[in-house]
C-alpha positions as CSV (number, residue, x, y, z in Angstrom):
1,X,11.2,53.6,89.7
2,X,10.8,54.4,86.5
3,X,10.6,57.7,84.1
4,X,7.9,56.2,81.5
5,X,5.1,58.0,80.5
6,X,2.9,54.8,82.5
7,X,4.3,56.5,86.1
8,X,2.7,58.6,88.1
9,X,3.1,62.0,87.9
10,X,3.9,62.4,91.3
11,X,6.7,59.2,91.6
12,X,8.3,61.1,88.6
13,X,8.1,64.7,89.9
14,X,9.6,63.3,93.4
15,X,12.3,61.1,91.0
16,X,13.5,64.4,89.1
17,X,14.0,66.6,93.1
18,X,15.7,63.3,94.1
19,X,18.4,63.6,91.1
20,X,18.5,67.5,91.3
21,X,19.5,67.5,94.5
22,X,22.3,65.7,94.4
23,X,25.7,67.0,93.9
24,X,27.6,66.2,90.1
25,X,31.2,64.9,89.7
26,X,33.0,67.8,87.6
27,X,36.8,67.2,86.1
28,X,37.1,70.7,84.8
29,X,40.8,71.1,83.1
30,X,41.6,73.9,84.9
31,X,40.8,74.3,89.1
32,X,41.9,78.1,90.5
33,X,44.6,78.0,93.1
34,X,42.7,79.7,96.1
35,X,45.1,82.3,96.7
36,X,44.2,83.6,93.2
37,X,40.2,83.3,93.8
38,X,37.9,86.7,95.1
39,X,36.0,85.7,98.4
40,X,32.7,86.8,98.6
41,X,31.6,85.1,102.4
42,X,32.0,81.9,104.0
43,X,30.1,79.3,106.5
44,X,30.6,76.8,108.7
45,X,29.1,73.3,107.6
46,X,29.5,70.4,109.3
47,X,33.0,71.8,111.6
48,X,34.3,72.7,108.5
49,X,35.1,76.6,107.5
50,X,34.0,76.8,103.6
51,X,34.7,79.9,101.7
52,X,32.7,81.0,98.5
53,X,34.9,82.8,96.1
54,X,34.5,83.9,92.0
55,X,37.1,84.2,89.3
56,X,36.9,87.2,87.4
57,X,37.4,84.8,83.9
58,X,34.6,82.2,85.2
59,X,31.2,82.9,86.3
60,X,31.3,80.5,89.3
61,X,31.2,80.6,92.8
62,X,34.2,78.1,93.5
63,X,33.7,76.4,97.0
64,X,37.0,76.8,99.0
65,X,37.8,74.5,101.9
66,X,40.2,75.9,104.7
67,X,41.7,73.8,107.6
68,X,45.1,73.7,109.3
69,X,46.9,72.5,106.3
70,X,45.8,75.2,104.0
71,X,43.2,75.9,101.2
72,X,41.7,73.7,98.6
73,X,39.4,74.4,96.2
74,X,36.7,71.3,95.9
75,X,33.9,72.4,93.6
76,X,31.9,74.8,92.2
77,X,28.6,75.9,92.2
78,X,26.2,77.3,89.1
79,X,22.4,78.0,88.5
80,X,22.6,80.4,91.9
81,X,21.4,83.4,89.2
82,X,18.0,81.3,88.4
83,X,17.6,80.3,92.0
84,X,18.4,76.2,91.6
85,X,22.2,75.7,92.5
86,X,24.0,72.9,90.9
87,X,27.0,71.8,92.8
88,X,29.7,70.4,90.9
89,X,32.3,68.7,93.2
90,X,36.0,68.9,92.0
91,X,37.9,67.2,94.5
92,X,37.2,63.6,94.7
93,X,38.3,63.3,98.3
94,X,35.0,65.2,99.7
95,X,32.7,63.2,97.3
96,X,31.9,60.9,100.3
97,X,31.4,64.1,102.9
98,X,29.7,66.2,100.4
99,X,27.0,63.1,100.5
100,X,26.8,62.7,103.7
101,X,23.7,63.6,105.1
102,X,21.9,67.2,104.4
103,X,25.9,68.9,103.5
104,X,25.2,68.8,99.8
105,X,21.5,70.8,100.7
106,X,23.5,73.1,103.4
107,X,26.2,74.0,101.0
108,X,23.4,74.8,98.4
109,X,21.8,77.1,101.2
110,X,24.6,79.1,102.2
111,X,26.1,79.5,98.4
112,X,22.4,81.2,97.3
113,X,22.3,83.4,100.9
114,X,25.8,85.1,99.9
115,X,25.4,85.0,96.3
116,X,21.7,87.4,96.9
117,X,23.9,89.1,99.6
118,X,26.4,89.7,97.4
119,X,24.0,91.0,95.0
120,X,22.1,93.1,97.2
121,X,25.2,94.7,98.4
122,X,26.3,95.5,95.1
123,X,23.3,96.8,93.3
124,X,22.3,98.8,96.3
């Protein structure tokens, strides 16, 4: 495929919600120890229990995974405000389960159902 101005309109409008989609590799300097993060809800997705937290300093919702072993944070997710969430995966480790299949699209889901719960809850 390609994104010159020759393509189809439609080839290159189905190219751009392919890419968008997908979930971004982040390296951000700083990841929040979990203990330290706010929860705001959590799902089940694919057997695993993932919690959606904030930070009071950074306007994300941090994705939280929580099994036997403990807590680990392993992304981040932004543009839930404008109704598009990006999610930007932290922990290399879950890159390959994050792609598998429709977990990148559930995660999406469940992030923008408690952020507008969130918000409905606390605007009234």
């Amino acid at each position: 495929m390609t994104l010159a101005r020759s393509a189809p309109e439609l080839i290159r409008r189905a190219y751009h919600r392919a890419l968008a989609a997908l979930p971004l590799r982040a390296n951000p300097s700083e990841v929040p120890d979990p203990a330290g993060l706010t929860a705001l809800g959590a799902a089940e997705i694919d057997g695993r229990t993932l919690v959606f937290a904030t930070q009071a300093v950074r306007p994300r919702m941090w994705l939280v995974a929580e099994d036997d072993t403990g807590a680990s944070t392993i992304g981040y997710l932004t543009g839930l405000v404008l109704g598009t969430p990006d999610l930007w995966v932290t922990d290399p480790g879950t890159w390959d389960w994050i792609n598998t299949g429709e977990t990148a699209a559930q995660i999406k889901h469940a992030a923008t159902r408690i952020w507008h719960d969130c918000e409905r809850t606390c605007d009234g």
